[in-house]
C-alpha positions as a Markdown table, in Angstrom:
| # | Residue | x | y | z |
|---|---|---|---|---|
| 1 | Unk | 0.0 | 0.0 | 0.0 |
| 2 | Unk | 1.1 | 3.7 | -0.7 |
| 3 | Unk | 2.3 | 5.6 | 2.1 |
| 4 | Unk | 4.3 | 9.1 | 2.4 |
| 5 | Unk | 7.3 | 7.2 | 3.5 |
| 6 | Unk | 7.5 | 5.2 | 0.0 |
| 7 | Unk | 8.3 | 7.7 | -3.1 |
| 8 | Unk | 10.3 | 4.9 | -5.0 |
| 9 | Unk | 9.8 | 5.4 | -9.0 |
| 10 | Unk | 9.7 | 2.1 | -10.0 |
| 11 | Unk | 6.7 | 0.9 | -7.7 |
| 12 | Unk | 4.5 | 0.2 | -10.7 |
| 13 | Unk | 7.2 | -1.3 | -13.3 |
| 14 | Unk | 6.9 | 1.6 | -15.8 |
| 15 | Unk | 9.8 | 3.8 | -17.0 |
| 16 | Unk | 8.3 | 7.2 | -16.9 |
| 17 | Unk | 5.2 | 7.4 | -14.8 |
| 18 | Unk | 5.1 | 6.5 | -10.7 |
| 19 | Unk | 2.0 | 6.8 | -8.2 |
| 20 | Unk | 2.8 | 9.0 | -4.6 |
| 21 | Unk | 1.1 | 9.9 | -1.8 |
| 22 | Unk | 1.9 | 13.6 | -1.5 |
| 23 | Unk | 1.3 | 14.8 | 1.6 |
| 24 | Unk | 1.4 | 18.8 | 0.5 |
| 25 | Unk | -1.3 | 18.0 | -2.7 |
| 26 | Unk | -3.0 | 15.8 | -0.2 |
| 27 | Unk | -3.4 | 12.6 | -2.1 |
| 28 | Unk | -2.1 | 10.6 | -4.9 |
| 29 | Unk | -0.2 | 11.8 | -7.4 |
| 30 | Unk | 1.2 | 10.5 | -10.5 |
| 31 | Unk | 4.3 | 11.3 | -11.1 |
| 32 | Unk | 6.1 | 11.8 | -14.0 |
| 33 | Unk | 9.8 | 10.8 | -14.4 |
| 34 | Unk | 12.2 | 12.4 | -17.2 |
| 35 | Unk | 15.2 | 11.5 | -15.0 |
| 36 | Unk | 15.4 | 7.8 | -15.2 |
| 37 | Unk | 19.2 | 7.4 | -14.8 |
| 38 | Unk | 18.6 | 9.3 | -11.5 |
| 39 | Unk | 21.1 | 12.2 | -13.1 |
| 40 | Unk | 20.8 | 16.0 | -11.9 |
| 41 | Unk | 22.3 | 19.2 | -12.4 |
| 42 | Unk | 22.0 | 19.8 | -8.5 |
| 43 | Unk | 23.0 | 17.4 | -5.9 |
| 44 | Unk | 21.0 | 18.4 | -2.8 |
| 45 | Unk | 21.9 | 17.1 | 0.7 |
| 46 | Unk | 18.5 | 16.3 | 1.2 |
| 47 | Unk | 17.7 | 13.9 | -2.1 |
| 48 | Unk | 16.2 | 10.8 | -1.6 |
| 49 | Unk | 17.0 | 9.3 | -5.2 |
| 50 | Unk | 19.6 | 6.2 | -5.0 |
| 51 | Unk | 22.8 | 6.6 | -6.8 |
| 52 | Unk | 22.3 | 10.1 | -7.7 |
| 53 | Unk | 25.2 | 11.7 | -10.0 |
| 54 | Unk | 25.8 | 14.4 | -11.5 |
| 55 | Unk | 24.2 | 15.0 | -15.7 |
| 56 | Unk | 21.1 | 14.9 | -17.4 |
| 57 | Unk | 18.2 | 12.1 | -18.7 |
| 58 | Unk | 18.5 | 10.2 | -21.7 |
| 59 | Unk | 15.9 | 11.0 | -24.8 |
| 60 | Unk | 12.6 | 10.9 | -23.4 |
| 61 | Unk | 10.8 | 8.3 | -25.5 |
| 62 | Unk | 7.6 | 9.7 | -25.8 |
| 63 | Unk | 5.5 | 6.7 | -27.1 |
| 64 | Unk | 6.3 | 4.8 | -24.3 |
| 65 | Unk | 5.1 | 8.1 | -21.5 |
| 66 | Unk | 2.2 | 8.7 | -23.2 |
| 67 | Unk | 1.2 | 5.1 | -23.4 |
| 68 | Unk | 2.2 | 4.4 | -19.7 |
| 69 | Unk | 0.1 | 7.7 | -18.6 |
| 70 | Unk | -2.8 | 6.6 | -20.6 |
| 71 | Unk | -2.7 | 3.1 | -19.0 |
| 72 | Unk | -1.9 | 4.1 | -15.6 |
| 73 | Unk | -4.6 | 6.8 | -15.6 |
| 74 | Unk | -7.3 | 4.3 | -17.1 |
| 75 | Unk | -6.9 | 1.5 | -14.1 |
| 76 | Unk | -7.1 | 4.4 | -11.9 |
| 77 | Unk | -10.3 | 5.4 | -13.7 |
| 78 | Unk | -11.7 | 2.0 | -14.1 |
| 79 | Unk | -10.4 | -0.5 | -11.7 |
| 80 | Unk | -10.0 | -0.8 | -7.8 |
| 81 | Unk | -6.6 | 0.8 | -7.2 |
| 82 | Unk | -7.1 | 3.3 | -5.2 |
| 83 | Unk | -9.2 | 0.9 | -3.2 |
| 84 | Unk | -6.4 | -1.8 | -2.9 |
| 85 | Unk | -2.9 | 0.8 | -2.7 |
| 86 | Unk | -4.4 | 4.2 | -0.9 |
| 87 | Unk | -5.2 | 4.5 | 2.7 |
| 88 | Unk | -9.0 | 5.7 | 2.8 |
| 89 | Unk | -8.2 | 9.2 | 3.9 |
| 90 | Unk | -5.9 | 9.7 | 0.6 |
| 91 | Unk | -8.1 | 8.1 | -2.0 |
| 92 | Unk | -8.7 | 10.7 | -4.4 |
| 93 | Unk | -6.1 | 12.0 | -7.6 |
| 94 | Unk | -5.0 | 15.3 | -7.0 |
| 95 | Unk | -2.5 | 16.0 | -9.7 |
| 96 | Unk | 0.1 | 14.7 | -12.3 |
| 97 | Unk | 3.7 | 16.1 | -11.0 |
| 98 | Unk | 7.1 | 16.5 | -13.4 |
| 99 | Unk | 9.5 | 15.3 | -10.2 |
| 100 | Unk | 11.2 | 12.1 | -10.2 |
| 101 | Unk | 14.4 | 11.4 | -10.0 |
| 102 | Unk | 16.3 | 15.2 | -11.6 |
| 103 | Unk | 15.5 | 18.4 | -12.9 |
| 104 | Unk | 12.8 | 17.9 | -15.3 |
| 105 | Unk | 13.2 | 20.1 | -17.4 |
| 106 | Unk | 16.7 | 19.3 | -18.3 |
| 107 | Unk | 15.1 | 16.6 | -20.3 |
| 108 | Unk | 15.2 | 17.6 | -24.3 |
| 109 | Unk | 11.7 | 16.6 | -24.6 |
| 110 | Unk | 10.2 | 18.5 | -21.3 |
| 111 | Unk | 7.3 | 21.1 | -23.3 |
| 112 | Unk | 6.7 | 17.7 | -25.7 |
| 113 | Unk | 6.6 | 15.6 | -22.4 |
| 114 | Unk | 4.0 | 18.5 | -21.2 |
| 115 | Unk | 1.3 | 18.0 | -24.7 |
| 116 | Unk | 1.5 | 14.4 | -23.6 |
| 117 | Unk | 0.2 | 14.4 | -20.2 |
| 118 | Unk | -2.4 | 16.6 | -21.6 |
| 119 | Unk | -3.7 | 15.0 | -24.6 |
| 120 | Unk | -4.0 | 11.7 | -21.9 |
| 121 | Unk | -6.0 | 14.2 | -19.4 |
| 122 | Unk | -8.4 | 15.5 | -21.9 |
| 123 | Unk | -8.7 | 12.0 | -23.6 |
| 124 | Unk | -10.5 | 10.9 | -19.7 |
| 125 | Unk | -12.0 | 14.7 | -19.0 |
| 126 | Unk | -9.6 | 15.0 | -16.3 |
| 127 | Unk | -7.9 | 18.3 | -17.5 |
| 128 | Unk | -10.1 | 20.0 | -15.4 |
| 129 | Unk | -9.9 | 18.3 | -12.6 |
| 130 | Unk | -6.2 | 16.9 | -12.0 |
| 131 | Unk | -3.5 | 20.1 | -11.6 |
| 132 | Unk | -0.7 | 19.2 | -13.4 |
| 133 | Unk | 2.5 | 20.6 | -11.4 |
| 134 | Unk | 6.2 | 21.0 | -12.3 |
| 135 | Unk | 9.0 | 20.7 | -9.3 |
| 136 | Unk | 12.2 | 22.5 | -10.1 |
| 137 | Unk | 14.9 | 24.2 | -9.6 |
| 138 | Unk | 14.2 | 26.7 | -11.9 |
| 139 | Unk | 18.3 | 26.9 | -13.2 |
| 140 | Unk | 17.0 | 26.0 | -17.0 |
| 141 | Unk | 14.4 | 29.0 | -17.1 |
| 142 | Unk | 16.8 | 30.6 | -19.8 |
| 143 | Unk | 15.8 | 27.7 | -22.1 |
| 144 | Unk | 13.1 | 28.7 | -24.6 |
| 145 | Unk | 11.8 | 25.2 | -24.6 |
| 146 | Unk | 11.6 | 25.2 | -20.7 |
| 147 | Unk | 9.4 | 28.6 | -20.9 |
| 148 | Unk | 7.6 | 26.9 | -23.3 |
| 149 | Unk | 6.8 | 24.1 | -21.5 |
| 150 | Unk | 5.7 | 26.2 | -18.3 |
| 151 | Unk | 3.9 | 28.2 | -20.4 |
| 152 | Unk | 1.4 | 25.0 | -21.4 |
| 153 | Unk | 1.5 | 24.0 | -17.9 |
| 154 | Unk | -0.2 | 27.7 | -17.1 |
| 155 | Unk | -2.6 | 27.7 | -20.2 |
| 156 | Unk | -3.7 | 24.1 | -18.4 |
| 157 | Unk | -4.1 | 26.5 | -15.1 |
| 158 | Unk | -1.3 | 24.1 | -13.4 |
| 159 | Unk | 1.3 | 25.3 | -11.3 |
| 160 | Unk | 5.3 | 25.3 | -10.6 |
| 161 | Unk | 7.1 | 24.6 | -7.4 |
| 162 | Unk | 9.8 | 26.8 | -7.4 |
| 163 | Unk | 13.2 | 25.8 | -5.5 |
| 164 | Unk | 14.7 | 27.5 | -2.9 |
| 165 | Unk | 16.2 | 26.3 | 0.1 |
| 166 | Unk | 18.8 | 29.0 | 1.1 |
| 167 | Unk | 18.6 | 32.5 | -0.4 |
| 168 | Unk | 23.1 | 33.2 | -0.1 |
| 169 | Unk | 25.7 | 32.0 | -1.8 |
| 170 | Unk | 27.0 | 30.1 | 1.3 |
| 171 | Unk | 24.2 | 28.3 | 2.1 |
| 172 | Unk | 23.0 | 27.3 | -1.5 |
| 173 | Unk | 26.5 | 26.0 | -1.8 |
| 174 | Unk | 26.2 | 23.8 | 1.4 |
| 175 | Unk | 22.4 | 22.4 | 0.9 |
| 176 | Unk | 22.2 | 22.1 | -3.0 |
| 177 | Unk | 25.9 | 21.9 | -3.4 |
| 178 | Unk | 25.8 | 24.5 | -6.7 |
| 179 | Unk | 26.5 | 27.8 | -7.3 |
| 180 | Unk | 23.9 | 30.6 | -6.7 |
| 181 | Unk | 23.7 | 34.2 | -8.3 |
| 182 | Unk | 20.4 | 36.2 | -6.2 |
| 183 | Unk | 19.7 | 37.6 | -9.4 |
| 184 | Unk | 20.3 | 34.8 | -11.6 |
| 185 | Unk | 17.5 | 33.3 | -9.6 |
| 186 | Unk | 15.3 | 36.0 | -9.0 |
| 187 | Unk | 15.0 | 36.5 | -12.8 |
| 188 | Unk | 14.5 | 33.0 | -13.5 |
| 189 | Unk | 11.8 | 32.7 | -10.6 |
| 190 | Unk | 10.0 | 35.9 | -12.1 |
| 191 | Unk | 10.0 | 34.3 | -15.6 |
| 192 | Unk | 8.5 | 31.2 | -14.7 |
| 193 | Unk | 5.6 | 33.1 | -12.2 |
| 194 | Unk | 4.7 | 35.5 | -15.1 |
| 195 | Unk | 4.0 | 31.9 | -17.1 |
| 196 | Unk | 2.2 | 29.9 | -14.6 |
| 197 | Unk | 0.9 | 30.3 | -11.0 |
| 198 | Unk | 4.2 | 29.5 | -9.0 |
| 199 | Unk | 5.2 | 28.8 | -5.4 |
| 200 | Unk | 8.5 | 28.6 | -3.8 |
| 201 | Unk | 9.9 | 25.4 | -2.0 |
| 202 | Unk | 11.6 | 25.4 | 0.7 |
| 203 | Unk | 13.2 | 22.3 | 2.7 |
| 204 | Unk | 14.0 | 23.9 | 6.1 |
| 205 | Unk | 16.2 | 21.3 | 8.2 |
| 206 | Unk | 19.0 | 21.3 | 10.5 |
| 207 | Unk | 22.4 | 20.3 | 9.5 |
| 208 | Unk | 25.1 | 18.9 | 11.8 |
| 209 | Unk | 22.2 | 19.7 | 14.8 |
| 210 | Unk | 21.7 | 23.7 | 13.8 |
| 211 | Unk | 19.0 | 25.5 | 12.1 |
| 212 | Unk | 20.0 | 27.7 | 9.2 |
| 213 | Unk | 21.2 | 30.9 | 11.5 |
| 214 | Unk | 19.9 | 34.0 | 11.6 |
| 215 | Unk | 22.1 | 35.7 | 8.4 |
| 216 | Unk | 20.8 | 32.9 | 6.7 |
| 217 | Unk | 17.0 | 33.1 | 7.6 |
| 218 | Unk | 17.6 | 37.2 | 6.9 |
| 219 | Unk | 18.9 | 36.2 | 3.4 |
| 220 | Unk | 15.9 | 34.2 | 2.6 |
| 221 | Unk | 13.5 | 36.8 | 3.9 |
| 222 | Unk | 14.6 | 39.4 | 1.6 |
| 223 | Unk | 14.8 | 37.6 | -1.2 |
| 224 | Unk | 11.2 | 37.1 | -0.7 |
| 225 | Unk | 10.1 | 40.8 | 0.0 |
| 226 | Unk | 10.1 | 41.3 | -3.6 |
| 227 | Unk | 8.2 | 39.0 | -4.4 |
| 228 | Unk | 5.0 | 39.2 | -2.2 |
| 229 | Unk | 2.6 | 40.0 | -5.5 |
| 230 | Unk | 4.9 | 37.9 | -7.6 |
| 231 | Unk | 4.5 | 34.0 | -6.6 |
| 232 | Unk | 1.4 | 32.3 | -4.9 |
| 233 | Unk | 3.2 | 31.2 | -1.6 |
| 234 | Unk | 5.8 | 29.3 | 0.0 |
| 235 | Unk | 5.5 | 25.1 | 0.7 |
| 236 | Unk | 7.6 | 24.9 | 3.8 |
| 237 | Unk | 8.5 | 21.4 | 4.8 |
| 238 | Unk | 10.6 | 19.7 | 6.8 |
| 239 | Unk | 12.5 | 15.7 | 6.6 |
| 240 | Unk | 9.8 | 13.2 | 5.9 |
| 241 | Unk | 12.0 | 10.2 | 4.1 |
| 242 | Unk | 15.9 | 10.3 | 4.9 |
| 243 | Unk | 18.3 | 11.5 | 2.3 |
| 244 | Unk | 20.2 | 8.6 | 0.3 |
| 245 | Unk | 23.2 | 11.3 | 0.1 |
| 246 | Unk | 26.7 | 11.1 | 1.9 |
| 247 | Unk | 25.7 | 14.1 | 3.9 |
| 248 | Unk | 22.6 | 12.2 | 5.2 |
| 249 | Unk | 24.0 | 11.7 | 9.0 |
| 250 | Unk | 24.3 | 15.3 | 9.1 |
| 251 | Unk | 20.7 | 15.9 | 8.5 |
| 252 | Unk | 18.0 | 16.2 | 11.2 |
| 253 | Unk | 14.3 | 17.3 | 11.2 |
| 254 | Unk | 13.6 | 19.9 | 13.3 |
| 255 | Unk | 10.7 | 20.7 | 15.6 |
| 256 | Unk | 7.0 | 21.4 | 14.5 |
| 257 | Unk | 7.1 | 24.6 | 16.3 |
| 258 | Unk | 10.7 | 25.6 | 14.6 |
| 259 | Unk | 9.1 | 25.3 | 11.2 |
| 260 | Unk | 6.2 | 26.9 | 12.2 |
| 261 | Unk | 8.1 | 29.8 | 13.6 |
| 262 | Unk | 9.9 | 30.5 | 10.1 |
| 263 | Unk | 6.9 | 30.1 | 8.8 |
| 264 | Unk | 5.5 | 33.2 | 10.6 |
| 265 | Unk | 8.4 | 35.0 | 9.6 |
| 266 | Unk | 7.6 | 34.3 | 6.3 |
| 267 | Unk | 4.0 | 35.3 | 6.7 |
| 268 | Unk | 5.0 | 38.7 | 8.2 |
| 269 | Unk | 6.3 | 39.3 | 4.6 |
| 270 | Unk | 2.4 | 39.3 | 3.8 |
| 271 | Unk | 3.6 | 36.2 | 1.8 |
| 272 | Unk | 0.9 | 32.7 | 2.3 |
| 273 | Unk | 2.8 | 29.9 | 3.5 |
| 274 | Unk | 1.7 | 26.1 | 3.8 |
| 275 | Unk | 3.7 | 24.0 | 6.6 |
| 276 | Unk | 4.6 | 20.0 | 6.0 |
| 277 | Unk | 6.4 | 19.1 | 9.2 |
């Protein structure tokens, strides 16, 4: 049976397309994978992908996602899965996701990936209903064929979550372990918000027993002032699976009310924020 804890890829045999419980969408999601060599250009502290290296995804075959959405989608249509893998408080489908095991839209085929997954939702009258979401890091924003992409994932009134776990140079170097330019970012994060509705991310942990200090937590907060009218929140959350990465016995969750004290910090900005301990 599904449960938070259990986010592996591969659950359901297919190449492209996994089931999750997401605790922040609040239900099942089906998500879609463009990484299946578990290749990234980040390498966050925090990943819970295996064997995660450096690089991008192979050639998305696109025959073989569109067919594995279509199938997957009709047994949860038609037959009794949610029934026999979902826990009766999370039986409903709430969106299809581009996460998986990288940066989606490092994938050549990411916008064609994107007319997939909606010619499948219209084909079962679910483009209506089902949000269809893309996680990133939002470093391939510059691409014209990434715009493009999160530009049909706004005309489908879907949604980006934006990454951004540390707002300075430091940090960003420590937790996703690449370089960060403010504005680099900022531009990028404005460019994908003026394409479709768009929240930031935030992983907020403690690393080798600390919280991020307080220069850190002031460098996130004004990066954010900006963008109060910009973006439609923040999704704060905390550990819920461990990290498969070296640094993982440096990682603890912290408290409930430590998150939830950010959080208000956050909120002060006049900025909504959603909290997953």
């Amino acid at each position: 049976m599904l449960t938070i804890d259990d986010h592996r890829r591969d659950r359901v045999g297919l190449t492209y397309v996994y089931p999750v419980i997401s605790r922040r969408a609040g239900g099942v999601s089906i998500g879609i994978n463009l990484n299946p060599n578990n290749a990234c250009n980040w390498a966050c502290v925090y990943c819970q992908v295996p064997d995660l290296k450096r690089g991008g995804p192979p050639a998305v075959d696109l025959a073989v996602l569109e067919a594995e959405l279509r199938g997957f989608v009709e047994q949860v249509c038609t037959g009794d899965y949610l029934t026999r893998e979902v826990p009766p408080e999370m039986r409903r489908l709430v969106d299809v996701a581009f996460s998986g095991n990288g940066e989606p839209t490092s994938a050549d085929g990411f916008a064609e990936a994107v007319v997939c997954v909606e010619r499948v939702l219209r084909e079962f009258s679910l483009a209506d209903a089902l949000t269809v979401r893309l996680i990133t890091n939002g470093s391939l924003m510059h691409r014209p064929a990434v715009r493009e992409g999160v530009r049909r994932i706004g005309a489908l009134r879907g949604e980006v979550w934006f990454k951004l776990d540390r707002a300075s140079e430091a940090g960003v170097a420590r937790i996703n372990q690449v370089a960060f330019s403010p504005e680099k970012t900022r531009k990028a994060l404005l460019q994908c918000a003026e394409l479709a509705d768009t929240w930031v991310q935030t992983c907020w942990f403690a690393m080798d027993g600390e919280e991020a200090d307080e220069a850190e937590q002031q460098a996130y907060l004004g990066f954010l002032a900006s963008l109060e009218n910009k973006i439609k929140g923040v999704h704060l959350y905390g550990l819920a699976r461990p990290s498969l990465q070296p640094e993982a016995p440096r990682l603890s969750s912290l408290a409930p009310e430590r998150l939830r004290c950010f959080a208000d910090r956050i909120e002060a900005l006049g900025i909504r924020v959603t909290v997953s301990p």
